[in-house]
C-alpha positions as CSV (number, residue, x, y, z in Angstrom):
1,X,91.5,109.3,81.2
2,X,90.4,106.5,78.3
3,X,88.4,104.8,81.0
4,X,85.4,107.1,81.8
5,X,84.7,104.8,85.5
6,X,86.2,106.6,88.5
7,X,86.7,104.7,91.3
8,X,86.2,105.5,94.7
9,X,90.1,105.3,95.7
10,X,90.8,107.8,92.3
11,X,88.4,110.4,93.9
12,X,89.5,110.7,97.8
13,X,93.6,110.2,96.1
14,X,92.7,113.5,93.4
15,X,90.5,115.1,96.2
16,X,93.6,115.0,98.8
17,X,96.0,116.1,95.9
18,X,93.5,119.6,95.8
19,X,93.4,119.6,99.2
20,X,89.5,119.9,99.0
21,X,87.1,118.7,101.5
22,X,84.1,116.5,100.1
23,X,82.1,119.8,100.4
24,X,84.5,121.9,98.5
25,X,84.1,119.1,95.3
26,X,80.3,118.8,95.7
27,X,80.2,123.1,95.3
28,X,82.5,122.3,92.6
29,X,80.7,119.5,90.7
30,X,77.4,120.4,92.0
31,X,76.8,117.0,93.5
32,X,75.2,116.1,96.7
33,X,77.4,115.2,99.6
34,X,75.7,112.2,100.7
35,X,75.9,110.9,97.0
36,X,79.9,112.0,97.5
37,X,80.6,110.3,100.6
38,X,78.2,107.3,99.6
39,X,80.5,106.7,96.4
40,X,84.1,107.4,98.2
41,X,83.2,104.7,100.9
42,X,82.2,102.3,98.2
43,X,78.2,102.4,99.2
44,X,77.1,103.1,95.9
45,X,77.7,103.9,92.7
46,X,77.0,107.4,91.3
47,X,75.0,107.7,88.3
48,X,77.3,108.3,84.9
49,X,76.4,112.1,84.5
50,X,77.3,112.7,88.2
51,X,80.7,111.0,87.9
52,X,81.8,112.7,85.0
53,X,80.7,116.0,86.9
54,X,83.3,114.7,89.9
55,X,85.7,113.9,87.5
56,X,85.7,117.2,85.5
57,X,85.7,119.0,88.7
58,X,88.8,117.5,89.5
59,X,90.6,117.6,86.1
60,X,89.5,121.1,85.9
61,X,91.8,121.7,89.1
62,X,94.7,120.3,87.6
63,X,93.8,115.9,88.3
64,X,95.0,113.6,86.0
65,X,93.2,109.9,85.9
66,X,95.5,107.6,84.9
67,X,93.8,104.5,83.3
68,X,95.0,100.6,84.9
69,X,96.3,99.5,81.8
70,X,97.6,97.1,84.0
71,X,99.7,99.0,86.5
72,X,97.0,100.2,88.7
73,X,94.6,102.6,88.1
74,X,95.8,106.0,90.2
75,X,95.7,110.2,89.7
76,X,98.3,112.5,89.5
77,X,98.6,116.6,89.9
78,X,99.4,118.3,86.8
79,X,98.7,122.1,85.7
80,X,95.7,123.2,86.5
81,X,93.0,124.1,83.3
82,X,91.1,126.8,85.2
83,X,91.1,128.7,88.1
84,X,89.6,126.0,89.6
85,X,91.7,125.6,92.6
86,X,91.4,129.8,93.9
87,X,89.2,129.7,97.4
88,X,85.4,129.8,97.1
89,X,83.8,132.7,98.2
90,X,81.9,133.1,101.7
């Protein structure tokens, strides 16, 4: 994505793509699930470092940000880069 700002729409849209609950993202991108939910329902705005850590979480499972270049900003599934979509461990 050109754009590094992730909004809270992209995240819940990429999250639902992975089919991972918030707590399955903040394990992922080491992030606090208040700050999660917080940002997904628009309460506040995460600070950069923590964003990108969402965002790379996701891209990592296979989430492509697609910039608004003004058609909408949105997220798509492609291949994933990792094994970053295999379960987490109990």
């Amino acid at each position: 994505m050109q754009n590094d700002n992730l909004s809270p729409a992209q995240c819940r849209a990429g999250r639902a793509l992975v089919g991972w609950s918030q707590q399955e993202l903040c394990e992922r991108a080491q992030v606090a699930r208040k700050t999660l939910a917080d940002f997904e329902a628009g309460k506040s705005t995460p600070y950069p470092r923590t964003a990108a850590a969402i965002r790379m979480a996701l891209e990592a499972a296979g989430i492509e940000f697609i910039a608004e270049n003004g058609g909408g900003a949105g997220v798509r599934f492609i291949r994933p880069t990792s094994t970053a979509t295999a379960p987490l461990p109990d």
